[in-house]
BANU-836815 format. One record per atom (N, C-alpha, C): residue in one letter; x, y, z. Coordinates in steps of 0.2 Angstrom, whole numbers, padded with zeros to 4 digits, always signed. Layout:
// BANU-836815
aXYZ;...
***
This chain:
// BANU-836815
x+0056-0113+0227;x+0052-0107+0224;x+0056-0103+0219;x+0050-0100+0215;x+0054-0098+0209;x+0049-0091+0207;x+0052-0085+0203;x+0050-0081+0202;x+0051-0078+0196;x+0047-0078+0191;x+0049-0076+0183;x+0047-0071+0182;x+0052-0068+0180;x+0048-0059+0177;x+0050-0058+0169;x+0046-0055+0166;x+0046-0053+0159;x+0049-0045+0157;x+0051-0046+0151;x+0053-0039+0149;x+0048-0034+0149;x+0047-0028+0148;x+0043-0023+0146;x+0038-0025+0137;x+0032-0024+0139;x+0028-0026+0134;x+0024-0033+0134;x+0027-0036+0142;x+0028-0044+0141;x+0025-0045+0147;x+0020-0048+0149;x+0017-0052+0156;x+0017-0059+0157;x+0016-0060+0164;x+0017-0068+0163;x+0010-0071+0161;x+0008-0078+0158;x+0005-0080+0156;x+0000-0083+0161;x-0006-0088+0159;x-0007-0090+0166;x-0004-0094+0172;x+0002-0098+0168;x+0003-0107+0170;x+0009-0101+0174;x+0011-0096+0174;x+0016-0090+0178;x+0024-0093+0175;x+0024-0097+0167;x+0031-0099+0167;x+0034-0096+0159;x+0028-0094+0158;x+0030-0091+0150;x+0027-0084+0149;x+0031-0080+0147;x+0029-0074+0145;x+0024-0072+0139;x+0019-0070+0139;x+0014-0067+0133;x+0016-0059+0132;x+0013-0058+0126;x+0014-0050+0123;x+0007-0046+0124;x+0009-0039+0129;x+0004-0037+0128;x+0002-0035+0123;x-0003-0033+0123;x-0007-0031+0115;x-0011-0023+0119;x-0004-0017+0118;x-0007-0012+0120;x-0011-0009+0117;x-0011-0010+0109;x-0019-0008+0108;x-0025-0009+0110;x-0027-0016+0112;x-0034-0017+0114;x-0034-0016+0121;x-0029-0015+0126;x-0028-0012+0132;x-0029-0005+0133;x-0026-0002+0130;x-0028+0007+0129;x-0031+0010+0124;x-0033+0006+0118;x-0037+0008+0113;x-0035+0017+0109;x-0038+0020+0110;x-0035+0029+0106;x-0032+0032+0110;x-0031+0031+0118;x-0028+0035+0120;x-0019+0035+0118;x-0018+0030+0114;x-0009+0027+0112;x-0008+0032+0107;x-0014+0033+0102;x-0012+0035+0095;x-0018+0041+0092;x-0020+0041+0096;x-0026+0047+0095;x-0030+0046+0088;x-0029+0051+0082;x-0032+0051+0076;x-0028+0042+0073;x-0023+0041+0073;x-0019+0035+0070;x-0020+0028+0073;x-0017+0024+0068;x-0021+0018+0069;x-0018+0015+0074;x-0018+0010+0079;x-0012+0009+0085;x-0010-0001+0080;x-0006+0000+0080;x-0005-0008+0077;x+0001-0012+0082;x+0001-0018+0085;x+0003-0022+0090;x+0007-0025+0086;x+0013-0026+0091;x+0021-0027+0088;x+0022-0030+0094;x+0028-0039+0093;x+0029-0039+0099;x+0033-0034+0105;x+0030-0036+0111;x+0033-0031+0115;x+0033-0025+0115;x+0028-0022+0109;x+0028-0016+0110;x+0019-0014+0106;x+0022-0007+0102;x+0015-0004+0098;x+0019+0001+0094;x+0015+0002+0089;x+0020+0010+0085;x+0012+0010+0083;x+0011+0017+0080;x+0006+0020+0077;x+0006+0022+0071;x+0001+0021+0065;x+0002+0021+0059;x-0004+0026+0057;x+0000+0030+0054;x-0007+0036+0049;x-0011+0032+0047;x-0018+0032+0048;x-0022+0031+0044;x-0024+0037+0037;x-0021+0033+0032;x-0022+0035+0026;x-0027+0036+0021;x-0030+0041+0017;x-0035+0041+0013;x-0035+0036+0007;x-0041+0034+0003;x-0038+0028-0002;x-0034+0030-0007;x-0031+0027-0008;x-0024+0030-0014;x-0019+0030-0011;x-0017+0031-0004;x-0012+0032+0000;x-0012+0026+0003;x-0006+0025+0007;x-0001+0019+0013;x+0004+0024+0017;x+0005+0021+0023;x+0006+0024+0025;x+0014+0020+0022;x+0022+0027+0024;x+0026+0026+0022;x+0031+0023+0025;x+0037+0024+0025;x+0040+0024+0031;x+0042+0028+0036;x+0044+0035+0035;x+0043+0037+0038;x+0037+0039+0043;x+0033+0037+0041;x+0026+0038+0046;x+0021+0041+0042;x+0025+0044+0034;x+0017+0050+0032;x+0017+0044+0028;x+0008+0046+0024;x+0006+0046+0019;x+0007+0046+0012;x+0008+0039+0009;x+0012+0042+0001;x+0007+0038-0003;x+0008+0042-0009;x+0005+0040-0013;x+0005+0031-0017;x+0001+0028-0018;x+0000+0022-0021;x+0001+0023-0028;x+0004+0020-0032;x+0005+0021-0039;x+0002+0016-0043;x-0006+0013-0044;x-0009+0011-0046;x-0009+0009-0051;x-0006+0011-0055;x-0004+0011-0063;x+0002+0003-0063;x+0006+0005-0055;x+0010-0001-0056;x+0011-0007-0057;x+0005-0010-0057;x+0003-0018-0058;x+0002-0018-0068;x-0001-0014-0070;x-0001-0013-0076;x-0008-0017-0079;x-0012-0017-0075;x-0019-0024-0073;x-0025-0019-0074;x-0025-0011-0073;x-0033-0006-0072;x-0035-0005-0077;x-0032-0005-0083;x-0034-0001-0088;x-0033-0009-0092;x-0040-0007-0100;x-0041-0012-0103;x-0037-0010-0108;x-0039-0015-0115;x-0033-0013-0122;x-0036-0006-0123;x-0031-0003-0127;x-0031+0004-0129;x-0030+0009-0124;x-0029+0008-0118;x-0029+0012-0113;x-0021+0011-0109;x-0020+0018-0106;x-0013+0019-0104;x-0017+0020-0098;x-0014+0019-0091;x-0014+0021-0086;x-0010+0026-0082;x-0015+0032-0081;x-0010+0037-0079;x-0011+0038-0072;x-0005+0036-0066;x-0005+0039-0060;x-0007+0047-0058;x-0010+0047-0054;x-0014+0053-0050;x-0012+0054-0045;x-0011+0059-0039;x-0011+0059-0033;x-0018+0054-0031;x-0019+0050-0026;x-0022+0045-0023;x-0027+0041-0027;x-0026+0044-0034;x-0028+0039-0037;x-0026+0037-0045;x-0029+0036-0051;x-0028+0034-0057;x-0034+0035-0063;x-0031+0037-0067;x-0034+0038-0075;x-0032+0033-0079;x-0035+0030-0084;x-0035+0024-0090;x-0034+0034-0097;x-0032+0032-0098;x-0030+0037-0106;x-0030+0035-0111;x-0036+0033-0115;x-0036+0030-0122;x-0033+0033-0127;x-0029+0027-0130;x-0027+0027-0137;x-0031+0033-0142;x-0027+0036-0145;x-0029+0040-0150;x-0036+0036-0157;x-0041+0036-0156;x-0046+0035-0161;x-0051+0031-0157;x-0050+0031-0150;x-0055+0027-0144;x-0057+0032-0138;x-0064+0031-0137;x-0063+0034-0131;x-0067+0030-0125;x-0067+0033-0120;x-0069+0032-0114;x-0074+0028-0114;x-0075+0022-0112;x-0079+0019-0109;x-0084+0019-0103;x-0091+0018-0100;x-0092+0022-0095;x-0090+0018-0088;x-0089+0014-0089;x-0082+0010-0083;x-0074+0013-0083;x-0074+0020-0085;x-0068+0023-0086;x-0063+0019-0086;x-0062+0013-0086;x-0056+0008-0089;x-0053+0004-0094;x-0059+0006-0099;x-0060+0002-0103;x-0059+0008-0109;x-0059+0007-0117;x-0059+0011-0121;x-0063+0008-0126;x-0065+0012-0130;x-0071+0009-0136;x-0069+0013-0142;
***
């Protein structure tokens, strides 16, 4: 006879010879993380801010800004892309203006 035990985060599986990961999220749901999001890691959980759009969470844990402008792809010719806090503006060239897909310039 033989008895296997797992580490913390970890239970035995059906066949009782191999370990599985719990997934305390869909085990305790909001009580882990309350307003934030709960995300499964093995052997464990950590909780992440749910952020507004324009935002990711950082590493620290808070909320930072996305710099949208950084792909250099939202804004059409004639237009500069200006980062915003959680968001972004197209700034047309001098002798163009706005388009009503504010992307684009005319």
């Amino acid at each position: 006879s033989f008895d296997c035990r797992c580490p913390a985060g970890f239970r035995a599986g059906p066949d009782k010879r191999a370990c599985q990961d719990v997934d305390e999220c869909r085990e305790y749901g909001g009580a882990l993380c309350g307003t934030q999001r709960c995300e499964n890691q093995p052997g464990s959980y950590r909780c992440v801010p749910t952020c507004e759009p324009g935002y990711r969470a950082g590493a620290a844990g808070a909320c930072v800004d996305v710099d949208e402008c950084a792909n250099g792809t939202l804004c059409g010719d004639h237009a500069m892309c200006h980062n915003l806090p959680g968001s972004f503006q197209c700034l047309c060239d001098q002798g163009y203006e706005t388009a009503r897909d504010g992307r684009h310039c005319q």
